[in-house]
C-alpha positions in Angstrom: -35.6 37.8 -10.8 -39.0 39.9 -10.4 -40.6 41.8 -13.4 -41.0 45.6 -12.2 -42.2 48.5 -13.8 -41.2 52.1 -12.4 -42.9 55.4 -13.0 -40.9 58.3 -12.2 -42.5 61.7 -12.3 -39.4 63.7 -11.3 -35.7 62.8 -11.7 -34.6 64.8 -8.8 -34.0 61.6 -6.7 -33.9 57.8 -8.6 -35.9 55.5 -8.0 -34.0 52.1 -7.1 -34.9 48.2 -7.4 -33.7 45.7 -5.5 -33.0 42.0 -6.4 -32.1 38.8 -3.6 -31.8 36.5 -6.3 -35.1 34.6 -5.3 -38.7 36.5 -6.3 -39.8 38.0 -3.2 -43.5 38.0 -3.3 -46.3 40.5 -2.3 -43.5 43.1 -2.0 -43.3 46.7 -3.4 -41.4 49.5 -3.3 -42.7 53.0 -2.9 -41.1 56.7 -2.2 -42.3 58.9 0.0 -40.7 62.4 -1.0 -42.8 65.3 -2.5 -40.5 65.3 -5.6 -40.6 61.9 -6.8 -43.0 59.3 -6.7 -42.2 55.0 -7.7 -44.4 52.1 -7.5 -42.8 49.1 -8.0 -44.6 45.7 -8.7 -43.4 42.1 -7.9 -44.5 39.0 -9.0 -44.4 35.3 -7.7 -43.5 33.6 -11.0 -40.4 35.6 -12.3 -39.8 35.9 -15.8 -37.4 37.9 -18.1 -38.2 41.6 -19.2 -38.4 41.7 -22.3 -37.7 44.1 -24.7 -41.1 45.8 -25.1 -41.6 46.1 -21.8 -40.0 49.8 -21.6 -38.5 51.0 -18.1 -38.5 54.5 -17.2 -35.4 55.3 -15.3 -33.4 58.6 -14.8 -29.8 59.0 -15.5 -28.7 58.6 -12.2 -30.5 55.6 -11.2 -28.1 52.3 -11.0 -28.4 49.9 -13.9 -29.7 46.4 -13.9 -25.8 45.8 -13.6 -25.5 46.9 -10.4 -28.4 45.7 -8.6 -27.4 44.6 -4.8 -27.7 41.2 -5.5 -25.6 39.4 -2.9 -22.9 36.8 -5.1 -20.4 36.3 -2.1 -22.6 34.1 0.2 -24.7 35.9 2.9 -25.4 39.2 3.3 -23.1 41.8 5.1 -24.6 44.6 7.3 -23.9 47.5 5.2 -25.0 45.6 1.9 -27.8 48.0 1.3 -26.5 51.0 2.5 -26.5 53.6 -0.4 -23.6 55.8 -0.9 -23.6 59.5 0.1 -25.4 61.2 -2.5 -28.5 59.0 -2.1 -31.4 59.2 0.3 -32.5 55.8 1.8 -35.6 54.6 0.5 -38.2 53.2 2.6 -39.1 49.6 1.9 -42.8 48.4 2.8 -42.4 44.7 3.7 -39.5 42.8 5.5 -36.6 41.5 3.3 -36.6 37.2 3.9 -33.7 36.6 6.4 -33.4 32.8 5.2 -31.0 31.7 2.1 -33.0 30.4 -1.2 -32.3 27.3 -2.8 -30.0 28.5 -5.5 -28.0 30.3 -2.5 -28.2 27.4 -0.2 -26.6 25.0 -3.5 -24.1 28.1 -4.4 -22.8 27.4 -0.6 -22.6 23.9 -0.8 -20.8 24.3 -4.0 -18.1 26.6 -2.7 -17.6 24.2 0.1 -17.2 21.3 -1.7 -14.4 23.3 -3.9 -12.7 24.4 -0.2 -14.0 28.2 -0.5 -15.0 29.5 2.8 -17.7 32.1 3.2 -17.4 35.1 5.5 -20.7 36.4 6.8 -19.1 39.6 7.6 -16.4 40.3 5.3 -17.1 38.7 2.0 -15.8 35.1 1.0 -12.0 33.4 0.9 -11.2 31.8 -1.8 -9.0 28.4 -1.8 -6.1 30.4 -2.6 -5.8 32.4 0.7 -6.9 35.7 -1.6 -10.1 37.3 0.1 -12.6 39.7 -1.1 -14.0 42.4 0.3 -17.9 44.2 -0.6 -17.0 48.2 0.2 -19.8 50.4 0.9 -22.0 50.4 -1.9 -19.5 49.0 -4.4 -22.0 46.7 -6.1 -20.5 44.2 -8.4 -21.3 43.8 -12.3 -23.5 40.8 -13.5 -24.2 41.0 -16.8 -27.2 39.4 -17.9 -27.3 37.7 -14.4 -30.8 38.4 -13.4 -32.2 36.4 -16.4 -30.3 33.4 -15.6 -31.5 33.5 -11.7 -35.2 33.7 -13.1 -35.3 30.6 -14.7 -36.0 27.5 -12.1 -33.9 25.3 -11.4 -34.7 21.5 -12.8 -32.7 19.0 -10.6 -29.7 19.4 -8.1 -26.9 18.0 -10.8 -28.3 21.2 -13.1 -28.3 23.7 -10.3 -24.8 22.6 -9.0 -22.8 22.9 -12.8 -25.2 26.5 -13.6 -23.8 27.4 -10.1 -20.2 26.3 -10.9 -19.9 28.0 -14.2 -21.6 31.0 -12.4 -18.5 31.0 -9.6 -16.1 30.6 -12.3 -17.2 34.5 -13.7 -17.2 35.7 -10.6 -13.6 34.4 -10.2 -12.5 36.0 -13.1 -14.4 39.0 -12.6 -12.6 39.4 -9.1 -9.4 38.7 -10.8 -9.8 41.7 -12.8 -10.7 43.8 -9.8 -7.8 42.2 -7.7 -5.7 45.3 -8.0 -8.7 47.7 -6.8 -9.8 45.3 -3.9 -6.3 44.6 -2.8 -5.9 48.3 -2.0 -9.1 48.9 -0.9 -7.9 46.1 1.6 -5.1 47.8 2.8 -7.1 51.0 3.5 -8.7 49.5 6.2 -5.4 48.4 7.8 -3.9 51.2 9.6 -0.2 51.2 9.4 -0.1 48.1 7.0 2.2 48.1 3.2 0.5 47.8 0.8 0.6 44.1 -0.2 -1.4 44.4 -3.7 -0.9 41.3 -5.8 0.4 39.2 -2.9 -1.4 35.9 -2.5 -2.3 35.3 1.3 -3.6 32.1 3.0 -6.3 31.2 4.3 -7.0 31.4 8.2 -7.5 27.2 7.9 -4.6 26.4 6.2 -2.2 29.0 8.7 -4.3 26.7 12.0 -3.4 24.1 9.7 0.5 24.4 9.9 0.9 26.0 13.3 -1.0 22.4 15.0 1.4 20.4 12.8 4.5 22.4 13.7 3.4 22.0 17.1 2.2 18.2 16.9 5.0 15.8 17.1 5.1 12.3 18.0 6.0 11.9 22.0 8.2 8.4 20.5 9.9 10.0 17.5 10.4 13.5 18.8 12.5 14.7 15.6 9.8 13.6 13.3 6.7 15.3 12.7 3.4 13.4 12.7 2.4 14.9 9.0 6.2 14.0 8.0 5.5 10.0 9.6 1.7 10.3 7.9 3.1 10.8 4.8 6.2 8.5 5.2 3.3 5.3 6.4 1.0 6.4 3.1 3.9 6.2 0.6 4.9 2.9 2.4 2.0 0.8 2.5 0.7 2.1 -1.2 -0.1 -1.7 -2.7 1.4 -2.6 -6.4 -1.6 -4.7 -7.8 -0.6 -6.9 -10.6 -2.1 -6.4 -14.1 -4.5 -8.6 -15.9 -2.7 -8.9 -18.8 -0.4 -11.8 -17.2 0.4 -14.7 -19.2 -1.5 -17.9 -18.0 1.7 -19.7 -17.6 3.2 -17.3 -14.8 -0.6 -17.4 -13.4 0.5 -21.4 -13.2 3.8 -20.7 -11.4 2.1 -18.1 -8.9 -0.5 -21.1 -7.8 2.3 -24.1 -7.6 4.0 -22.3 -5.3 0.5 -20.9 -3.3 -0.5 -24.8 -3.1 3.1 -25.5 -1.8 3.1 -22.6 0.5 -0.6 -23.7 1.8 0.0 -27.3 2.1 0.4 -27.4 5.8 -3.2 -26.0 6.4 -4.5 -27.6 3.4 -3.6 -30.9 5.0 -5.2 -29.9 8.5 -8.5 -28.9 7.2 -9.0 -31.7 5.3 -8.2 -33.8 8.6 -10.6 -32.1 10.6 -13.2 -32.0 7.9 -12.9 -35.9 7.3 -13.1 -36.3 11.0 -16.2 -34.4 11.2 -17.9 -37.3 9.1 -18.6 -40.2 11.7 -18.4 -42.5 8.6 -14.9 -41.9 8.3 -13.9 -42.6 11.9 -13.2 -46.5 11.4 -10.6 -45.1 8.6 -9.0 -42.3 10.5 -8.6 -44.0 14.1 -6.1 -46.8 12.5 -4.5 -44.2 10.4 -3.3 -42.0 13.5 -2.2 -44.9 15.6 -0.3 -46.0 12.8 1.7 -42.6 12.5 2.7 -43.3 15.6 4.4 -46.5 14.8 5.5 -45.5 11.0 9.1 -46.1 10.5 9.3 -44.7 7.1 10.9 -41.2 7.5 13.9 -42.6 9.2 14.3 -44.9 5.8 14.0 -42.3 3.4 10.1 -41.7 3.0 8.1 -43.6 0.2 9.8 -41.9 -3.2 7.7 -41.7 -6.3 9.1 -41.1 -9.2 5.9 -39.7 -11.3 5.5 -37.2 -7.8 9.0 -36.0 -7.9 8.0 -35.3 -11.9 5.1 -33.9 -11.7 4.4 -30.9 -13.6 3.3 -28.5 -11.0 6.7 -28.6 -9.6 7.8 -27.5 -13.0 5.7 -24.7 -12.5 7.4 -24.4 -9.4 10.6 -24.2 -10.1 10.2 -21.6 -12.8 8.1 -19.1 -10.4 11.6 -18.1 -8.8 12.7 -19.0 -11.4 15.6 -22.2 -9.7 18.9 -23.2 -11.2 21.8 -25.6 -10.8 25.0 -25.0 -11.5 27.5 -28.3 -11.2 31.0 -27.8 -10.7 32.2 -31.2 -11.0 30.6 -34.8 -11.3 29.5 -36.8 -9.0 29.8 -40.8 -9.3 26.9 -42.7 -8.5 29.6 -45.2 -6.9 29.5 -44.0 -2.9 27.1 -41.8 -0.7 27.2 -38.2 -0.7 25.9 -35.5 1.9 24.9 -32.5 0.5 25.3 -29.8 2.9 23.0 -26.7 1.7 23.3 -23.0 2.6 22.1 -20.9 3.2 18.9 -21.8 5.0 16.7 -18.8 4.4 13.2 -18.4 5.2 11.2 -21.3 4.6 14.6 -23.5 2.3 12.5 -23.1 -1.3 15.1 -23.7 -3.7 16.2 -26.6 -1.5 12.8 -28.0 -1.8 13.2 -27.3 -6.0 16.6 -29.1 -6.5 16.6 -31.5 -4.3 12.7 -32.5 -3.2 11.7 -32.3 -6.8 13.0 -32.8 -10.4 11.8 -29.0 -11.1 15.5 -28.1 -11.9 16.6 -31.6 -13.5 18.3 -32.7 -10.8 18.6 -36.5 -12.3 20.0 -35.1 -15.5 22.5 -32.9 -13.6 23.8 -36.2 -11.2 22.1 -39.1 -12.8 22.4 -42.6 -10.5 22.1 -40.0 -7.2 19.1 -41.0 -5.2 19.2 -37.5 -3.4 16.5 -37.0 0.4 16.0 -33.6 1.7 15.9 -34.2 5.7 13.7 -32.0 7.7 12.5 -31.5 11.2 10.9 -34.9 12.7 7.5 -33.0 13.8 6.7 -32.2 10.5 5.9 -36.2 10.3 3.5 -35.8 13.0 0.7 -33.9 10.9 -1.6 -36.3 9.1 -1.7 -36.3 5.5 1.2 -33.7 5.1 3.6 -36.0 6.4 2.7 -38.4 3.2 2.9 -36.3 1.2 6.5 -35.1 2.1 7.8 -38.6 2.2 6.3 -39.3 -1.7 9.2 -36.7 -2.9 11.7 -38.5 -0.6 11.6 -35.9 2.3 12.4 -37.7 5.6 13.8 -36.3 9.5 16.7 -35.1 9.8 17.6 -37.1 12.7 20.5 -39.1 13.5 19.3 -42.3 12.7 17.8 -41.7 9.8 21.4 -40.0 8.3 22.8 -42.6 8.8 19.5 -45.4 7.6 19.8 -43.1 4.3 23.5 -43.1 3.8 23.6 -46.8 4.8 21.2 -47.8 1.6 24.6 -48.0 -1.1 26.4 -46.4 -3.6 24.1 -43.5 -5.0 22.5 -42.3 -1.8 22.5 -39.0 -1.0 20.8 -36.3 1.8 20.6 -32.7 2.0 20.7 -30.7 4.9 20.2 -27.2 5.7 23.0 -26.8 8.1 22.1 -23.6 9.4 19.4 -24.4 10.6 16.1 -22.2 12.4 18.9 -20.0 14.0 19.9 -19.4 10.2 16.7 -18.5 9.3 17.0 -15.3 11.8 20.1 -14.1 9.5 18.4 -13.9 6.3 17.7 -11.1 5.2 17.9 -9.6 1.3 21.8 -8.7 0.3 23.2 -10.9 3.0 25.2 -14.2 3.3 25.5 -14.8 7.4 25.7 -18.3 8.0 25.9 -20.7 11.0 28.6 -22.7 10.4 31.7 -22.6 12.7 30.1 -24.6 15.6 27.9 -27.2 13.2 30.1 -30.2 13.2 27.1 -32.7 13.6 27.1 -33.3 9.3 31.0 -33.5 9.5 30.8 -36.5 11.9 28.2 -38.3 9.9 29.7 -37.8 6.9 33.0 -39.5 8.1 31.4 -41.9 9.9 29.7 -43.6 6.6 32.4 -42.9 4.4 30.0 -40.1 2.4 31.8 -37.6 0.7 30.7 -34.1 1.5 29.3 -31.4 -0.9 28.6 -28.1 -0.4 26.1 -26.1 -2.1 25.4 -22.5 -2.0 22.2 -21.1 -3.1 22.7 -17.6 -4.1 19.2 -15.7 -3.9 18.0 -18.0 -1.1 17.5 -15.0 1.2 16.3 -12.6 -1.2 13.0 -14.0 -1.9 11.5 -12.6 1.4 11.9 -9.3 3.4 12.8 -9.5 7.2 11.9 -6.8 10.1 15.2 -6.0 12.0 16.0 -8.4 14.6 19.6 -7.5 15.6 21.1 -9.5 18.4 20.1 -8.3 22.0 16.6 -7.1 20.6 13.7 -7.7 22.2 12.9 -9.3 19.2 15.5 -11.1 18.4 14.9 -12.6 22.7 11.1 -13.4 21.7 12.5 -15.5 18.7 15.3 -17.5 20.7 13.2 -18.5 23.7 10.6 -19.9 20.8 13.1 -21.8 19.3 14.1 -23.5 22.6 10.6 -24.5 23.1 9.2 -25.9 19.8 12.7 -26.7 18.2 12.1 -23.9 15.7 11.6 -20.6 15.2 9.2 -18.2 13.9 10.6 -15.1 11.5 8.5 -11.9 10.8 9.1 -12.2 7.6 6.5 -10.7 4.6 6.8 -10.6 0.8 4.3 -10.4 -1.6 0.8 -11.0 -2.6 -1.0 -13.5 -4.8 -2.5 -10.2 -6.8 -0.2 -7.5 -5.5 3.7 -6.9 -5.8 4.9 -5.8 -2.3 2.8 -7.2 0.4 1.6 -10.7 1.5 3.6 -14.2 2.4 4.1 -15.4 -0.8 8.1 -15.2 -1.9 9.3 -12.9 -4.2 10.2 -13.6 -7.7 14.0 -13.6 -7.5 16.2 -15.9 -9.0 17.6 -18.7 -7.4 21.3 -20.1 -8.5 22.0 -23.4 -6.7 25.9 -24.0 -7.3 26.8 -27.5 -6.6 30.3 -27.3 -5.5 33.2 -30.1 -6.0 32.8 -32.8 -3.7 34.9 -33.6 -0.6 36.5 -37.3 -0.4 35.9 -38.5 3.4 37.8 -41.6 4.5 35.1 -43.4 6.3 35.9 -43.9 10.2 32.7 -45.1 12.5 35.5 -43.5 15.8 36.7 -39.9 14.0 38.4 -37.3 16.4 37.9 -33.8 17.1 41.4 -33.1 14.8 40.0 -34.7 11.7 36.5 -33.5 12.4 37.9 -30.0 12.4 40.1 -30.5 9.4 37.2 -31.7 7.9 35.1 -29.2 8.1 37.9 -26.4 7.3 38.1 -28.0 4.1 34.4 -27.8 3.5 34.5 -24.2 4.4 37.0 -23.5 2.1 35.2 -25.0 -0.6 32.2 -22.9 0.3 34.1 -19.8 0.4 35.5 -20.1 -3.3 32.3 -20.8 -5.0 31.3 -17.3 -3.3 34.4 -16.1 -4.5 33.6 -17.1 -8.2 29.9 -16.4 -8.4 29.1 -13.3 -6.2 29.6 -10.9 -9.1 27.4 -13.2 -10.7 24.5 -13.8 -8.8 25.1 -11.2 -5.6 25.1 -8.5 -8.0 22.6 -6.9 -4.8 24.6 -8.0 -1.5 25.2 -5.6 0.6 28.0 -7.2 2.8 30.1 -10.4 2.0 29.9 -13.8 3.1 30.3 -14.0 7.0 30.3 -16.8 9.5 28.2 -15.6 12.3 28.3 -18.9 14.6 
């Protein structure tokens, strides 16, 4: 780092120079004895000796390769001490006690890589291995010196010279590893020696001993590192590619604008009813609602909206299917009774709502209504648009309005119901059956022959959180149902740009099979005998097309068909 130039007039003692790795200015060296006399000479600008400039050392002076120049981050106490066969020199001028720049950027470098520094006792390395300076062991640099004279540009030039310049050092101390290591061990009294052993650092032993003694007060057999690495691994997002085909992009947004609908219709309410202009339009329009007979007849069915390509779309997202076990005559009413109920009822909406699974082709002459909850008609604009596919309530009266309209008439209900809805979860077939008798009566009452249909997938399209009975969850759930007629399921599936989180449904097939139909001898007075006969019948049915499809389509389950209620 400094250009000097020794004269030595008697080799009896050497005369030594010292380099900090930053020129030290206005600084000289000098000795005092009566057989030996040095003057040294520093500079401000450093530059490289060269190889003119001759320097006149003795034999026993230490070579540029073992100057003291601290490479192990700040300097230890006994870093200039000189071994025993040398007398110290006195030094005119006070050595700096603040870092340079290059040492100051060395440090942050080793800290960035996880290296701590040891003011006392050398540095640790990342790999638990530490280093100790002995007394007057001075470490080689070859060609060092030179490197250190030249300034230092910009930071990014500094911070790789300085990286490359740990890197030799690493090495260089991997070579002396066996040396150090017992040099180590000399200072331990009573210790093995441990040479080649790889120990950790003090931060990574605090480290382990807090997490062996952290644990969570809730889970007390699970550490909080083991339930931190458990939460990462779990909520790690699968983000879909941008190589998808635009035609899946098209199914992903029909069923986004289904799923969205409901607010989609509110907002534009509210944002029509912001504009003054609008009010003589929107005043009549929601007394009307009130006095709007139409979804206990059957809604207002368009053909060209039951056709409509986005439910094509639709029905492929999933993708839906039907599978018909026997025909169905277009001569006499049918009630379709649908299971199970699922989520949200998507591939009810798909084969019966819509003709996104050819439902028409399937059963031509059958005129087919999904029913749904009556306070779904109380929403303005939504309810319109339900009752253009033929959705109407599933009330009593408008059954039997429905059924009442002739031969080819048909509605679907999700006989399970909200309470259903709390069953489903992926793998499973619990339905709520053994107490529903409401849909038997109908059917017998108008003479409509019963069909059951079981929709295999219906509950796989959407994860569940646990709500087994007598949970406080499962509490929270029932009491909502009892006061809003339905009931709200923390449910969760995936993303419109990621795999595993968000509401949308999961891709998962969904297999409608259409069983054989049920002849009902119409009686408007049935009793409870042929009520239950009825139904037993029906559950019979139900039970052999699981039977006959679960190896198909239930490939997954994880328990059989059960009737829960």
């Amino acid at each position: 780092m400094t250009e000097a130039t020794s004269t030595s007039t008697s080799t009896s003692k050497p005369a030594t120079a010292f380099s900090l790795g930053e020129p030290i200015s206005s600084s000289s060296l000098a000795s005092s004895s009566s057989t030996s006399a040095s003057t040294s000479t520093s500079t401000s600008a450093p530059a490289p000796a060269s190889s003119s400039h001759n320097t006149l050392l003795t034999n026993d002076s230490p070579s540029r390769g073992e100057s003291l120049t601290p490479r192990h981050g700040p300097l230890a106490p006994n870093a200039f001490e000189l071994s025993e066969d040398e007398e110290p020199t006195p030094v005119l001028g006070d050595i700096p006690n603040h870092p340079s720049r290059a040492e100051t950027l060395r440090r942050r470098s080793l800290a960035k890589r996880g290296i701590g520094i040891d003011e006392s006792k050398g540095i640790k390395l990342s790999n638990g291995h530490k280093v100790h300076k002995a007394d007057g062991m001075l470490e080689q640099e070859e060609e060092a010196d030179d490197a250190d004279a030249e300034e230092v540009e910009d930071d990014d030039h500094e911070e790789n010279h300085l990286d490359s310049y740990d890197d030799n050092e690493k090495k260089q101390i991997g070579k002396e590893n066996d040396w150090e290591q017992e040099n180590e061990n000399e200072h331990v009294n009573g210790h093995e020696n441990k040479t080649g052993h790889r120990r950790k650092s003090s931060l990574s032993a605090a480290r382990e001993r807090m997490r062996a003694k952290m644990k969570s007060p809730l889970v007390p057999n699970i550490k909080l590192d083991e339930l931190r690495d458990t939460l990462e691994i779990g909520i790690e997002k699968k983000f879909a590619p941008l190589s998808i085909p635009p035609h899946r992009r098209l199914q992903t947004a029909a069923v986004l604008l289904w799923a969205l609908l409901t607010p989609l219709s509110v907002i534009v309410f509210l944002l029509c009813a912001s504009c003054i202009a609008l009010w003589p339009i929107l005043i009549p329009y929601l007394i009307w609602i009130q006095f709007d007979t139409a979804p206990q007849w059957g809604g207002r069915p368009k053909e060209w909206a039951r056709r409509s390509f986005i439910w094509k779309y639709y029905a492929q997202y999933y993708p839906c299917s039907i599978v018909k076990e026997a025909d169905l005559p277009p001569d006499r009413p049918y009630l379709f009774g649908y299971h199970p109920h699922g989520i949200i009822g998507m591939g009810a909406f798909a084969t019966f709502a819509t003709e996104g699974t050819n439902f028409s082709e399937y059963f031509p002459g059958i005129k087919p209504h999904l029913l749904t909850l009556d306070s779904n008609f109380k929403i303005p604009f939504y309810r319109d648009l339900m009752m253009i596919h033929g959705i109407c309530s599933v009330s009593k009266r408008a059954c039997a309005n429905v059924l009442s309209m002739g031969p080819g008439s048909a509605i679907t209900i999700v006989v399970g119901g909200a309470t259903e809805s709390l069953s489903a979860h992926p793998g499973t077939a619990d339905l709520t059956l053994k107490r529903r008798f409401g849909f038997i009566k109908m059917a017998i009452r108008e003479g409509a022959d019963l069909v059951p249909v079981f929709s295999f997938g219906e509950n796989d399209i959407y994860e569940q959180l646990a709500n087994e009975k007598g949970s406080w969850v499962y509490a929270l759930q029932k009491n909502f149902q009892k006061m809003f007629g339905f009931t709200l399921p923390l449910f969760y599936g995936r993303g419109v740009f990621n795999y595993n989180y968000g509401l949308m449904p999961f891709r998962h097939p969904i297999v409608s099979v259409v069983g054989k139909p049920i002849h009902v001898k119409r009686d408007p007075h049935p009793s409870n005998e042929a009520i239950q006969e009825t139904q037993q019948l029906y559950i019979e049915e139900l039970m052999r097309i699981w039977d006959k499809y679960k190896d198909l389509y239930a490939r997954g389950r994880t328990k059989e068909l059960t009737l829960v209620e």
